[in-house]
PDB file of N, CA, C, O and CB in Angstrom:
ATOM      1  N   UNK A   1       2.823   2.079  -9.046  1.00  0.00           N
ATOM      2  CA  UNK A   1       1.390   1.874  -9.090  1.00  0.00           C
ATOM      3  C   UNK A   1       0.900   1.966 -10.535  1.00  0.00           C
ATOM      4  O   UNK A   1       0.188   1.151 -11.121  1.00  0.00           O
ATOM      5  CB  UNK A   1       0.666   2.902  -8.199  1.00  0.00           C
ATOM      6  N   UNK A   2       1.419   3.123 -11.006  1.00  0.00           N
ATOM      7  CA  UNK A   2       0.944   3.122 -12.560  1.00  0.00           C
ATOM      8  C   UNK A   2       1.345   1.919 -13.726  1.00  0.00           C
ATOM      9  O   UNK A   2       0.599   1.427 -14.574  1.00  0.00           O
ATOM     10  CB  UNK A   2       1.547   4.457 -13.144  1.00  0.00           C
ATOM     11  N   UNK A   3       2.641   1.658 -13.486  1.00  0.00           N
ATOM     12  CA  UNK A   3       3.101   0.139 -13.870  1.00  0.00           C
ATOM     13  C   UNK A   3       2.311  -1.331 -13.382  1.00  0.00           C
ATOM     14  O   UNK A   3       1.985  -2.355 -13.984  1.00  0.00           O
ATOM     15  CB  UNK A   3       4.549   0.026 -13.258  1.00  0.00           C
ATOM     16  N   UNK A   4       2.216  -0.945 -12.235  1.00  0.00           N
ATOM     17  CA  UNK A   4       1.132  -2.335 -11.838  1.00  0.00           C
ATOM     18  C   UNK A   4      -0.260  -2.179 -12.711  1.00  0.00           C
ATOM     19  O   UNK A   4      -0.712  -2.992 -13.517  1.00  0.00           O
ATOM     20  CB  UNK A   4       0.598  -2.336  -9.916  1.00  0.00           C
ATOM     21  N   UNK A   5      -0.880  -0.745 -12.275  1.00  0.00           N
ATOM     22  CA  UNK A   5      -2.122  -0.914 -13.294  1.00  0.00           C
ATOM     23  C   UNK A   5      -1.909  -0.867 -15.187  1.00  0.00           C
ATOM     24  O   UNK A   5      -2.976  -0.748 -15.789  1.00  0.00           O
ATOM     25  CB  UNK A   5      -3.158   0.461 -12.837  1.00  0.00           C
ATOM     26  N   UNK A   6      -1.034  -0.926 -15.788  1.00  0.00           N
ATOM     27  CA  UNK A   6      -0.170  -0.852 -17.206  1.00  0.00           C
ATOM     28  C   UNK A   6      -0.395  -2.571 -17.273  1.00  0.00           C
ATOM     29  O   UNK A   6      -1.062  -3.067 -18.182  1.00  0.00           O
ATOM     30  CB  UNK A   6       1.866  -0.101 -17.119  1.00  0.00           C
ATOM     31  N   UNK A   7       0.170  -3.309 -16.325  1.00  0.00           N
ATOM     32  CA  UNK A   7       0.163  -4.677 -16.594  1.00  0.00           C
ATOM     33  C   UNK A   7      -0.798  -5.693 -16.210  1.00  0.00           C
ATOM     34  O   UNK A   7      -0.842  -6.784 -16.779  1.00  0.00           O
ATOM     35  CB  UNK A   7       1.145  -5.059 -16.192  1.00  0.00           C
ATOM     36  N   UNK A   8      -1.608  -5.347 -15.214  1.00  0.00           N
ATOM     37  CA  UNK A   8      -2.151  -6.448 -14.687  1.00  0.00           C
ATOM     38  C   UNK A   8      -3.794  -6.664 -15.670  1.00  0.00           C
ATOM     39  O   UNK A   8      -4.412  -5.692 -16.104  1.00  0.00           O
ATOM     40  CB  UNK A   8      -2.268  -6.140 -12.870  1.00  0.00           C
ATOM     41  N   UNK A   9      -4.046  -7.461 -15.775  1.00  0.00           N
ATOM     42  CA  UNK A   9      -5.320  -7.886 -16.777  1.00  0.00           C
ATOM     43  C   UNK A   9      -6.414  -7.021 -16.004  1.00  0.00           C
ATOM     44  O   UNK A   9      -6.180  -6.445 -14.942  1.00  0.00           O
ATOM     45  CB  UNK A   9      -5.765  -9.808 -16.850  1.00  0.00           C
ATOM     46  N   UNK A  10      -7.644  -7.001 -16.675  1.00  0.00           N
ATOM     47  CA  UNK A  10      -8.921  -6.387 -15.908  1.00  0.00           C
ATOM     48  C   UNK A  10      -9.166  -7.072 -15.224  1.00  0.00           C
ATOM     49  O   UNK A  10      -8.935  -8.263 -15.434  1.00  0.00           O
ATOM     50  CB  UNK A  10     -10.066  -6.068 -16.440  1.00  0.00           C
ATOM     51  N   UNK A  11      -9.827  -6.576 -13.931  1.00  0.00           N
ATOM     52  CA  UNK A  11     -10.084  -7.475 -12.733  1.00  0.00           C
ATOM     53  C   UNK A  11      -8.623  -8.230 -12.019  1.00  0.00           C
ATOM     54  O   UNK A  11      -8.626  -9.278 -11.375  1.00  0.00           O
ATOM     55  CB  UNK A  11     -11.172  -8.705 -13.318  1.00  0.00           C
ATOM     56  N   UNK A  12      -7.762  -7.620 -12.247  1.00  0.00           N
ATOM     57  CA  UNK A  12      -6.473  -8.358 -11.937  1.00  0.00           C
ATOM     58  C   UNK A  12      -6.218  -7.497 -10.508  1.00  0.00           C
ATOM     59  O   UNK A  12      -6.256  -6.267 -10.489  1.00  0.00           O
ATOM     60  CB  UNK A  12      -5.108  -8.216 -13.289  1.00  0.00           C
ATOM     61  N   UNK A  13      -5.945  -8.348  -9.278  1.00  0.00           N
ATOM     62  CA  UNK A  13      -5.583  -8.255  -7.963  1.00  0.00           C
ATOM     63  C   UNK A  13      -4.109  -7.834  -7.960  1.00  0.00           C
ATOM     64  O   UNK A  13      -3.249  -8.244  -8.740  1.00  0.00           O
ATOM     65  CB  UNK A  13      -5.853  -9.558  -7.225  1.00  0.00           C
ATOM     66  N   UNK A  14      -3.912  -6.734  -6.716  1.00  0.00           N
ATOM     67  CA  UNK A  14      -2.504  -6.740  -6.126  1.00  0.00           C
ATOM     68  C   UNK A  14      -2.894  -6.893  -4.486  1.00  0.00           C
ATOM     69  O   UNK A  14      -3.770  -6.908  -3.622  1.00  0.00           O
ATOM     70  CB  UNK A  14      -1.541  -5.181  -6.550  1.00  0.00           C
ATOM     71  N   UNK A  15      -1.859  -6.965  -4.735  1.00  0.00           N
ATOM     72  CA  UNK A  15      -1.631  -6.561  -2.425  1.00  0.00           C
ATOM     73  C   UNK A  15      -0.194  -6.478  -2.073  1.00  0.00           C
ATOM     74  O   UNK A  15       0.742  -7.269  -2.182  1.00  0.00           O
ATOM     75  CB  UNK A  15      -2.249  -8.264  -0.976  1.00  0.00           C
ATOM     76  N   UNK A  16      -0.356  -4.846  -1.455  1.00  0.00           N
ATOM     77  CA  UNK A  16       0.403  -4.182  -0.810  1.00  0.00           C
ATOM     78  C   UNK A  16       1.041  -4.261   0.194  1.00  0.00           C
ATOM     79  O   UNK A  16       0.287  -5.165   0.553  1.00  0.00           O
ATOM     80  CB  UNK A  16       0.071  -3.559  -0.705  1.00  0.00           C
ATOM     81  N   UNK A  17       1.939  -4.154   1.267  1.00  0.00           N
ATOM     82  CA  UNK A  17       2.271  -3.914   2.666  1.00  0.00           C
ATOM     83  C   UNK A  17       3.021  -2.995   2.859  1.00  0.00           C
ATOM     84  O   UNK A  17       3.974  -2.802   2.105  1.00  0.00           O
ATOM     85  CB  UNK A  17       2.776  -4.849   3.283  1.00  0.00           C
ATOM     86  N   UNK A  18       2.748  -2.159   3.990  1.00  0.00           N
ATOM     87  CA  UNK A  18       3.528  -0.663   4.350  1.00  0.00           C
ATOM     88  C   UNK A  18       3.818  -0.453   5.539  1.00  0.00           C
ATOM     89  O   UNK A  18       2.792  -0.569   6.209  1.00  0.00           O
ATOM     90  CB  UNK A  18       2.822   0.553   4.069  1.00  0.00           C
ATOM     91  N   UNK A  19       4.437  -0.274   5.980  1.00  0.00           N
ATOM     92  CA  UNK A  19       4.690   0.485   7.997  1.00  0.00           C
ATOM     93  C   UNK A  19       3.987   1.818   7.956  1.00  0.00           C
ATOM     94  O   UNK A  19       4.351   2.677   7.153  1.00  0.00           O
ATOM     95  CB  UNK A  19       6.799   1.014   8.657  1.00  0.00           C
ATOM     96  N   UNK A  20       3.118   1.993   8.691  1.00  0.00           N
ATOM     97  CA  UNK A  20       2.292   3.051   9.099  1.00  0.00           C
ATOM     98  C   UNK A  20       3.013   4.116   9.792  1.00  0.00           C
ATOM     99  O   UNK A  20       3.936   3.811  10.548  1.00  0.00           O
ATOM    100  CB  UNK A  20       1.259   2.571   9.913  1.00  0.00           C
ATOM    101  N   UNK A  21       2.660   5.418   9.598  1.00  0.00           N
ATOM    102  CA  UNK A  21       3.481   6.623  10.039  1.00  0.00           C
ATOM    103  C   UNK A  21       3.014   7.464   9.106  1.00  0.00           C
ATOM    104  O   UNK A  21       1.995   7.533   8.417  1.00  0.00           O
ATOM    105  CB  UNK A  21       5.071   6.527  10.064  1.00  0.00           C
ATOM    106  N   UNK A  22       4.174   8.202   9.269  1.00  0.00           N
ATOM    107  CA  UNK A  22       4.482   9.741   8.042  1.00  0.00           C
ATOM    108  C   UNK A  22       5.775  10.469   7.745  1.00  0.00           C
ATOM    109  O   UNK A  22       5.965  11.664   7.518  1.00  0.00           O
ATOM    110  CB  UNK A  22       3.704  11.092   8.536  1.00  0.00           C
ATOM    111  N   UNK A  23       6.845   9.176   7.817  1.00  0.00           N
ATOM    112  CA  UNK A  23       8.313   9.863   7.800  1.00  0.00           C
ATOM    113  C   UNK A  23       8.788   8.621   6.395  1.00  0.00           C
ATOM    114  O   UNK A  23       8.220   7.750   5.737  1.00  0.00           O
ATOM    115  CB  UNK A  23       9.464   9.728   9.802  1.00  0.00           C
ATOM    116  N   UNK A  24       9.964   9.144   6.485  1.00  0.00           N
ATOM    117  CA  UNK A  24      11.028   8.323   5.528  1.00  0.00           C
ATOM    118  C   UNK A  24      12.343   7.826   6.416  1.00  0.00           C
ATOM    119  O   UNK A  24      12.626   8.473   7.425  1.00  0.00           O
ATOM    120  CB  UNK A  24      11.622   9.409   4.183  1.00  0.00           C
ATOM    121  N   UNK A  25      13.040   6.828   6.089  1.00  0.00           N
ATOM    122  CA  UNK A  25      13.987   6.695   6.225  1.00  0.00           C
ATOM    123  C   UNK A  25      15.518   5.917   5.647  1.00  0.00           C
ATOM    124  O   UNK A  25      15.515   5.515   4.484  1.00  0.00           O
ATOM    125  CB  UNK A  25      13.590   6.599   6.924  1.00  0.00           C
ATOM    126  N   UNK A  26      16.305   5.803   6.170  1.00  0.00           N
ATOM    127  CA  UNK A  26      17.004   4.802   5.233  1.00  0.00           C
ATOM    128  C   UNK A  26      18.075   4.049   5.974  1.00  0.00           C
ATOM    129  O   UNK A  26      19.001   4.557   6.606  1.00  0.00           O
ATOM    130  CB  UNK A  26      17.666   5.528   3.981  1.00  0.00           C
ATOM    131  N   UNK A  27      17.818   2.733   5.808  1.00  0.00           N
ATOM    132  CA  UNK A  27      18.664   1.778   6.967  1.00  0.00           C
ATOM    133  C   UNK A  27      19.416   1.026   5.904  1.00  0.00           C
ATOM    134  O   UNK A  27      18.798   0.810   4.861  1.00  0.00           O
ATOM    135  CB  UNK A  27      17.639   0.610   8.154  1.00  0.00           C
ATOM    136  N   UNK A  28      20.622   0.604   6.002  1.00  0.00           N
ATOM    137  CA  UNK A  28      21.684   0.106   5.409  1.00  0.00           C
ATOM    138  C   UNK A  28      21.264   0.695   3.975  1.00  0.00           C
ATOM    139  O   UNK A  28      21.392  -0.358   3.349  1.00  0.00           O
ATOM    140  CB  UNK A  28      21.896  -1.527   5.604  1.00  0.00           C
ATOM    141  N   UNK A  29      20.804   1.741   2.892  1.00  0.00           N
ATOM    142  CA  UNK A  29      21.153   1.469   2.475  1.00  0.00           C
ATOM    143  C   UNK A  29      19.602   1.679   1.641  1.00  0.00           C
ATOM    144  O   UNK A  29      19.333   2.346   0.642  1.00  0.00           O
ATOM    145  CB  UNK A  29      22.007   0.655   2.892  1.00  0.00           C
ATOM    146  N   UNK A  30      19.035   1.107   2.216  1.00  0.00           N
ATOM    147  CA  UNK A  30      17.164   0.753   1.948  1.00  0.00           C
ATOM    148  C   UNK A  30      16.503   1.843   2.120  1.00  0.00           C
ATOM    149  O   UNK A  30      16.719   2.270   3.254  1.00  0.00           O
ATOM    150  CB  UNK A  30      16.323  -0.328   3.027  1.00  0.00           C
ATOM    151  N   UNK A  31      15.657   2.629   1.411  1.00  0.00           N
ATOM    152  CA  UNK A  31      14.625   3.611   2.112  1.00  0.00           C
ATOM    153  C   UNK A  31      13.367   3.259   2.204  1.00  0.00           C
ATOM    154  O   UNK A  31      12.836   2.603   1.308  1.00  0.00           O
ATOM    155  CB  UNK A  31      14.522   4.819   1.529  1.00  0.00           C
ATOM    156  N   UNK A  32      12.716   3.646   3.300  1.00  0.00           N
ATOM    157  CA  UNK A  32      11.436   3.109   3.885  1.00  0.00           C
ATOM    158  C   UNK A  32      10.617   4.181   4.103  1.00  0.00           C
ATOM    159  O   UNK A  32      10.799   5.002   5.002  1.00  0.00           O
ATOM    160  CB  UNK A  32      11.585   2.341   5.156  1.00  0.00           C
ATOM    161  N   UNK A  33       9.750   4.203   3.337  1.00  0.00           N
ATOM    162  CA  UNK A  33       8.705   5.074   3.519  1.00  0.00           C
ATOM    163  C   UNK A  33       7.333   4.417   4.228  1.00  0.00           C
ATOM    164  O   UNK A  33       6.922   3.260   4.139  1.00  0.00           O
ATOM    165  CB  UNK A  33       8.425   5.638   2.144  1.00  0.00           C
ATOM    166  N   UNK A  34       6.627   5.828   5.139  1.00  0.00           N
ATOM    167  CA  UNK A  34       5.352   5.406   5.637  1.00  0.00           C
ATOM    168  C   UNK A  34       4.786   6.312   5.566  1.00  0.00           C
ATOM    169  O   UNK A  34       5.108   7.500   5.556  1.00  0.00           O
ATOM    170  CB  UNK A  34       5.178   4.894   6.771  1.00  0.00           C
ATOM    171  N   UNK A  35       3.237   5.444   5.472  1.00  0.00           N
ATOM    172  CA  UNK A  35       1.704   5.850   5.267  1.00  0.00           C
ATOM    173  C   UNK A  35       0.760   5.706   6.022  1.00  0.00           C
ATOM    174  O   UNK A  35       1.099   4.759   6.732  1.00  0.00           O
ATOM    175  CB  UNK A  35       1.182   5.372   4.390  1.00  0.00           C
ATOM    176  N   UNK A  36      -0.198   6.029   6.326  1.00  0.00           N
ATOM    177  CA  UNK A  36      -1.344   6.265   6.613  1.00  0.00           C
ATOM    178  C   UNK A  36      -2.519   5.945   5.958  1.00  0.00           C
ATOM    179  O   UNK A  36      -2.684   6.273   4.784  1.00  0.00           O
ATOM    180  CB  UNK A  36      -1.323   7.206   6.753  1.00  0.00           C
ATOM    181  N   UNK A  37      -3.379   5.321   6.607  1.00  0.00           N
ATOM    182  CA  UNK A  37      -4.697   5.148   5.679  1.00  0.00           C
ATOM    183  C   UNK A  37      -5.024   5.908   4.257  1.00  0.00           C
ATOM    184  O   UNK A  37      -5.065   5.690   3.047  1.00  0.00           O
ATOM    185  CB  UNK A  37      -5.822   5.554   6.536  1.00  0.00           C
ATOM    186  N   UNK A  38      -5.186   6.723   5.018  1.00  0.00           N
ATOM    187  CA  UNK A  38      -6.144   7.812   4.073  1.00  0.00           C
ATOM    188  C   UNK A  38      -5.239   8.400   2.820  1.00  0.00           C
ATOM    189  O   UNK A  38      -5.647   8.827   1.740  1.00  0.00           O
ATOM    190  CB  UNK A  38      -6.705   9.310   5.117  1.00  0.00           C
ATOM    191  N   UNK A  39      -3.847   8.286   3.314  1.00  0.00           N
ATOM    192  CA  UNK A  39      -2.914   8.040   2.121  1.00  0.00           C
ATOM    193  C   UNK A  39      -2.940   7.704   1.123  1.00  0.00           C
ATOM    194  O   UNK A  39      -2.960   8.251   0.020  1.00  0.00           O
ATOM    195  CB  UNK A  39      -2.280   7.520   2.170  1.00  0.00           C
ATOM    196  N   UNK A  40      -2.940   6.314   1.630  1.00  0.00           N
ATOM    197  CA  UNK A  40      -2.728   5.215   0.499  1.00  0.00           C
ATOM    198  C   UNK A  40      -4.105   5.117  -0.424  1.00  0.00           C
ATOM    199  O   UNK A  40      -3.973   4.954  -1.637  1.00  0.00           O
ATOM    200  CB  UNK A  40      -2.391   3.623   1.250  1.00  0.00           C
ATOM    201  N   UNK A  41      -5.515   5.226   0.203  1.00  0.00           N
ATOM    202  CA  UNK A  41      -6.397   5.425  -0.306  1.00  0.00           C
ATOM    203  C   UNK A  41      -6.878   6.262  -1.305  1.00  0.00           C
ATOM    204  O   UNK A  41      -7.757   6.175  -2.162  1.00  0.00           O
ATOM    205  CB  UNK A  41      -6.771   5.456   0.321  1.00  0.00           C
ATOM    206  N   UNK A  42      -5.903   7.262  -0.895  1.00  0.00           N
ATOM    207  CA  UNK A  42      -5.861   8.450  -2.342  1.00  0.00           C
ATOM    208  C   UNK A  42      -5.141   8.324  -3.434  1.00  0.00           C
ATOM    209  O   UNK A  42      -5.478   8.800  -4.518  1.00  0.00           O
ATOM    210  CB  UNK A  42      -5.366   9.772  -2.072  1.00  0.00           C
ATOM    211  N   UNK A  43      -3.832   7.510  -3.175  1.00  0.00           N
ATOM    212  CA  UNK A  43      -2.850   7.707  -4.023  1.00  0.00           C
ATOM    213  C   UNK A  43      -2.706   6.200  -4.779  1.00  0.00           C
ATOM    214  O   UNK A  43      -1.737   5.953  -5.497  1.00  0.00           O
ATOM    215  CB  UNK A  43      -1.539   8.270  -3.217  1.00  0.00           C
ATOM    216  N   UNK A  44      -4.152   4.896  -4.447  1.00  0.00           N
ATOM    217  CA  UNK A  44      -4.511   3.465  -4.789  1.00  0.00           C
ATOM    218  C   UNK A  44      -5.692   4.007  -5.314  1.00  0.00           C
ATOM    219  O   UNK A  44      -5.927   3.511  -6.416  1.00  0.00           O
ATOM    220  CB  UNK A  44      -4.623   2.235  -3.602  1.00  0.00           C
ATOM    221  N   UNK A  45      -6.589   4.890  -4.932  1.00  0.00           N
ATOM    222  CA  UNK A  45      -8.192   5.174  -5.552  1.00  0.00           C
ATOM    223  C   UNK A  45      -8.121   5.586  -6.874  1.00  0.00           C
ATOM    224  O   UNK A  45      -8.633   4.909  -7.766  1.00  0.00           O
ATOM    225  CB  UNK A  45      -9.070   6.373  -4.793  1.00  0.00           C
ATOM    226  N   UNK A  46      -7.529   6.647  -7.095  1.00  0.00           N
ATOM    227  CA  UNK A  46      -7.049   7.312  -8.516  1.00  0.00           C
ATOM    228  C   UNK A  46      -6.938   6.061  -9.563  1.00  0.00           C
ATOM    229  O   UNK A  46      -7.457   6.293 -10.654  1.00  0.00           O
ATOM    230  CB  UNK A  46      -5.395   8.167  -8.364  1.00  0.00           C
ATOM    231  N   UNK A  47      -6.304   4.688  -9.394  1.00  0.00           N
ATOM    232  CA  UNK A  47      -6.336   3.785 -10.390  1.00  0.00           C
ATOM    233  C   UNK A  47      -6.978   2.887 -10.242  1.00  0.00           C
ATOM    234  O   UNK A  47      -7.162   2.255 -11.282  1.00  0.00           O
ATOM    235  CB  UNK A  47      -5.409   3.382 -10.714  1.00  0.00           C
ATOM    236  N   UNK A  48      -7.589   2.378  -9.102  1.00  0.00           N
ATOM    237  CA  UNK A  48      -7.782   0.971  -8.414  1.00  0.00           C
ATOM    238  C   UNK A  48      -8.722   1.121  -7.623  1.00  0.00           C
ATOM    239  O   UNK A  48      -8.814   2.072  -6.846  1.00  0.00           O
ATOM    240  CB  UNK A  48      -6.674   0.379  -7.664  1.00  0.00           C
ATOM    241  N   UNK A  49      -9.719  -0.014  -7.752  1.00  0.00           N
ATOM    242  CA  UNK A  49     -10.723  -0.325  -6.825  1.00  0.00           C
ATOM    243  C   UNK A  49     -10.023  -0.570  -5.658  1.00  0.00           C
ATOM    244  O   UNK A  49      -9.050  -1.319  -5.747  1.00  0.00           O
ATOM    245  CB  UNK A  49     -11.593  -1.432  -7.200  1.00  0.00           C
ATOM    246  N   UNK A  50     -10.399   0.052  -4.242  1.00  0.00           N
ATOM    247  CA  UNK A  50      -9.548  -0.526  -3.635  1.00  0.00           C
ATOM    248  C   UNK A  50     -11.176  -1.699  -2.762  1.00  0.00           C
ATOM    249  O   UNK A  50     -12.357  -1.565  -2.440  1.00  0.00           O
ATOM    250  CB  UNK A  50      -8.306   0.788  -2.633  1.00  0.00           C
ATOM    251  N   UNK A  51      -9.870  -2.935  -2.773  1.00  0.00           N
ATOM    252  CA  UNK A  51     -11.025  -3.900  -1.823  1.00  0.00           C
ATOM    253  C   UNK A  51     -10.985  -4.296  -0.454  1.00  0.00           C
ATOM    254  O   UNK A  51     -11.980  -4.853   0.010  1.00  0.00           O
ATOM    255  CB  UNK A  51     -11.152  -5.177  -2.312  1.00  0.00           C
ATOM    256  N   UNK A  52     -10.024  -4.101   0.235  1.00  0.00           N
ATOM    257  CA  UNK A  52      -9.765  -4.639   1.867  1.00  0.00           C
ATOM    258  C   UNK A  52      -8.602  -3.202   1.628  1.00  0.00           C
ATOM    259  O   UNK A  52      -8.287  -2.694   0.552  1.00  0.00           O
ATOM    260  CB  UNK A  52      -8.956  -6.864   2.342  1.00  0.00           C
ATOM    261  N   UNK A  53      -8.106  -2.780   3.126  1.00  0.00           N
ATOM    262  CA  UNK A  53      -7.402  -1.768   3.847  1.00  0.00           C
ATOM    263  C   UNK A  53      -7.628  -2.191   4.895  1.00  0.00           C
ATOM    264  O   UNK A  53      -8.783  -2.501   5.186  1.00  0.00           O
ATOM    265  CB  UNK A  53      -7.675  -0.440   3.730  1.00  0.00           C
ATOM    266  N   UNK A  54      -6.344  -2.369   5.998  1.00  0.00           N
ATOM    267  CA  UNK A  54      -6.112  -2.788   6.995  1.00  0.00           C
ATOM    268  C   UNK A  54      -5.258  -2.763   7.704  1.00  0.00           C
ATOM    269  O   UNK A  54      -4.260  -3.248   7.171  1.00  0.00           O
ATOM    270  CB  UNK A  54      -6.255  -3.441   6.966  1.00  0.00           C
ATOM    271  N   UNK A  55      -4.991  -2.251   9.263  1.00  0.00           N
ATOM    272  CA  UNK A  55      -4.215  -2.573   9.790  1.00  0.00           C
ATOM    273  C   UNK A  55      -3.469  -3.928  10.385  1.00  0.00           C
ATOM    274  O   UNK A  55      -4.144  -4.836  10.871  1.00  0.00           O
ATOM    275  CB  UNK A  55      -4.482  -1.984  10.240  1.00  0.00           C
ATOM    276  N   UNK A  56      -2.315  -3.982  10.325  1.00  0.00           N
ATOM    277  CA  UNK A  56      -1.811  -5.799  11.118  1.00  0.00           C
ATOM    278  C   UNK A  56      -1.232  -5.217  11.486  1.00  0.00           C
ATOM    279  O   UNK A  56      -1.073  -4.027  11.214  1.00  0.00           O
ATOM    280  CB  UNK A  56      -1.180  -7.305  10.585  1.00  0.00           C
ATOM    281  N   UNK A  57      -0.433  -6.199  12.639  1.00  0.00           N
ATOM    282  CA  UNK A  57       1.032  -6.167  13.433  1.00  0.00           C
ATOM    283  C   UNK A  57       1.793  -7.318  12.707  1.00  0.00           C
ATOM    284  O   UNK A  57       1.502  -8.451  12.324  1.00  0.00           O
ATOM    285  CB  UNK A  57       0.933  -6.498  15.274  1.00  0.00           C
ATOM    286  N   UNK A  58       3.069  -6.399  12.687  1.00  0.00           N
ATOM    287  CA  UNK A  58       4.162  -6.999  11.803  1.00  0.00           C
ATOM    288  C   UNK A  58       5.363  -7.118  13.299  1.00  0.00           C
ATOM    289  O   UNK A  58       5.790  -8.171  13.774  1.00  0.00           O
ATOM    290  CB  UNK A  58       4.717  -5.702  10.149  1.00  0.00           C
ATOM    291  N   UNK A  59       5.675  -5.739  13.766  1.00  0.00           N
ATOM    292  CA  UNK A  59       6.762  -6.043  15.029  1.00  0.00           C
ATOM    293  C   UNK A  59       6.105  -5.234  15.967  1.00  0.00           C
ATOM    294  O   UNK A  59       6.522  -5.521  17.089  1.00  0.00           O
ATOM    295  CB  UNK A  59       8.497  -5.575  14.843  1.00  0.00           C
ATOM    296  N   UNK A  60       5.539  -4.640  15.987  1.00  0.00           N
ATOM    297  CA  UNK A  60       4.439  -4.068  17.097  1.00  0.00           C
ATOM    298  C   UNK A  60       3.628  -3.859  16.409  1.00  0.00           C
ATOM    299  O   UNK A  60       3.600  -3.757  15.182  1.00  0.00           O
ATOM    300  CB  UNK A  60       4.618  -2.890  17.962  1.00  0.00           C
ATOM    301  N   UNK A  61       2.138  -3.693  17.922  1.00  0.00           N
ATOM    302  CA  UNK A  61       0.830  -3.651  17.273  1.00  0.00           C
ATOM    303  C   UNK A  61      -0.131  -2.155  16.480  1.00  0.00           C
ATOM    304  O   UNK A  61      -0.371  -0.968  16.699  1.00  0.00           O
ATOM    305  CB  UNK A  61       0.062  -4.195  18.451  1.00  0.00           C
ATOM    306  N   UNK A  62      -0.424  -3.297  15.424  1.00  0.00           N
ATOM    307  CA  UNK A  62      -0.803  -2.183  14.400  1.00  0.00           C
ATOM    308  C   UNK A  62       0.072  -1.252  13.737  1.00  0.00           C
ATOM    309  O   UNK A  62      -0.324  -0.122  13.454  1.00  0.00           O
ATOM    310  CB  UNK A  62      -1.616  -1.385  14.951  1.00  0.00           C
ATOM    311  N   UNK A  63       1.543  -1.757  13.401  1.00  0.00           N
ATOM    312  CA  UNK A  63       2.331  -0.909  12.669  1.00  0.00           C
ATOM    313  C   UNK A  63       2.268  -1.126  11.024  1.00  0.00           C
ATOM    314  O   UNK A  63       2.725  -0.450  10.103  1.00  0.00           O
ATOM    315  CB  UNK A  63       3.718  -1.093  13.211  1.00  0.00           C
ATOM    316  N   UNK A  64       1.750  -1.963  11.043  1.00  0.00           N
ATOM    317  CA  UNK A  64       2.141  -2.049   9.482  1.00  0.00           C
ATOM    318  C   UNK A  64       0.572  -1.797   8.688  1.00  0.00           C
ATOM    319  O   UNK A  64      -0.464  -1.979   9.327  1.00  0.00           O
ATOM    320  CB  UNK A  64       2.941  -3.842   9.045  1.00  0.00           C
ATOM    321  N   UNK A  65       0.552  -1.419   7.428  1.00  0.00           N
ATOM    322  CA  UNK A  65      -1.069  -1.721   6.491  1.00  0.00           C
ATOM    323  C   UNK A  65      -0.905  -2.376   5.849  1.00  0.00           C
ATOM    324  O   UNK A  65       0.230  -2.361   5.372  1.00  0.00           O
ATOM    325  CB  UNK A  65      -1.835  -0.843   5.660  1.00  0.00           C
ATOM    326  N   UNK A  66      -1.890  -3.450   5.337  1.00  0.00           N
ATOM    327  CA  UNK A  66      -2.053  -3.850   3.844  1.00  0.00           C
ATOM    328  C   UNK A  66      -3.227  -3.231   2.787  1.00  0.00           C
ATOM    329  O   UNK A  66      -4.171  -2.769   3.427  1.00  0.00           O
ATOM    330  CB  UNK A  66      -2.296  -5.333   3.901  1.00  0.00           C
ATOM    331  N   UNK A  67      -3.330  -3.156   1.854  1.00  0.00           N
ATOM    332  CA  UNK A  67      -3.794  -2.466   1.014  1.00  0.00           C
ATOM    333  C   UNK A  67      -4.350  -4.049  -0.042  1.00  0.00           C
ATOM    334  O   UNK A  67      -3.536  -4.973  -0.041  1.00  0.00           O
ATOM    335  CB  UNK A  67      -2.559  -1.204   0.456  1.00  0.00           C
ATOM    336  N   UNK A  68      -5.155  -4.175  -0.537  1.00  0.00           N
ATOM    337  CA  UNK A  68      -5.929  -5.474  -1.378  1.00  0.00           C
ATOM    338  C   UNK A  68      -6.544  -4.218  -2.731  1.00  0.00           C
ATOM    339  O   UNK A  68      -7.525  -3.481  -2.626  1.00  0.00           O
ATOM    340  CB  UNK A  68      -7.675  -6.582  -0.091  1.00  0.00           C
ATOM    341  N   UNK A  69      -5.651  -4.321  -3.842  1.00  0.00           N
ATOM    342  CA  UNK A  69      -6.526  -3.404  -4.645  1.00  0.00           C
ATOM    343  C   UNK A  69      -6.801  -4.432  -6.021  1.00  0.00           C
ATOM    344  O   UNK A  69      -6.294  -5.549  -6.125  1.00  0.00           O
ATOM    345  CB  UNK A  69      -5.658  -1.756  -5.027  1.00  0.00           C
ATOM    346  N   UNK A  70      -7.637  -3.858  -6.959  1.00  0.00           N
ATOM    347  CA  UNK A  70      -8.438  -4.328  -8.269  1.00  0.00           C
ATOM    348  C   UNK A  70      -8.266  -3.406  -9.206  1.00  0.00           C
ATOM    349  O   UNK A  70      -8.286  -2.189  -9.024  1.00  0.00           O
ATOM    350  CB  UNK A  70      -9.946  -4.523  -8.123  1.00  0.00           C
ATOM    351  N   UNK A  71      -8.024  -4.206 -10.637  1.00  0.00           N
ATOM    352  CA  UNK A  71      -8.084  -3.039 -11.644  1.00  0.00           C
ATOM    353  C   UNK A  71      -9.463  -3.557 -12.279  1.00  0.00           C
ATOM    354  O   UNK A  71      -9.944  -4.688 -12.212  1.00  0.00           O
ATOM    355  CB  UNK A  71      -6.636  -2.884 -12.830  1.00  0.00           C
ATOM    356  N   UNK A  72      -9.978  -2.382 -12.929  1.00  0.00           N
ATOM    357  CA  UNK A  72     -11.328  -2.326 -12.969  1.00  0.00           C
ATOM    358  C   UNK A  72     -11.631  -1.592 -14.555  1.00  0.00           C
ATOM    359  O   UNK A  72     -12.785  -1.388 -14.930  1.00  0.00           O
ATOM    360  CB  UNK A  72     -11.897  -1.451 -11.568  1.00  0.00           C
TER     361      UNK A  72
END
């Protein structure tokens, strides 16, 4: 996050995607961490406007977030 806000111009957009929860794990190899709203909101607010937060369904409903943030 601190690298994204280091590079991106003012007013420069990202967007995020996460699996919703509160565990870790690691499949082949990969570790996968999950969040929660109010999470990500704390730990995206500190640098970033945040502009959209949202739940989608990725493989069931409402598992995953996206996050739409701004540097400012």
């Amino acid at each position: 996050i601190n690298r994204q806000y280091n590079i991106l111009n003012e007013g420069g957009l990202a967007l995020h995607s996460f699996f919703k929860g509160q565990s870790e794990e690691i499949v082949e190899g990969l570790k996968f961490v999950y969040y929660d709203k109010d999470e990500l909101m704390e730990i995206f607010g500190r640098r970033f406007k945040i502009i959209d937060i949202e739940y989608y369904t990725e493989m069931e409903y409402e598992d995953s977030i996206y996050i739409i943030v701004k540097k400012t």
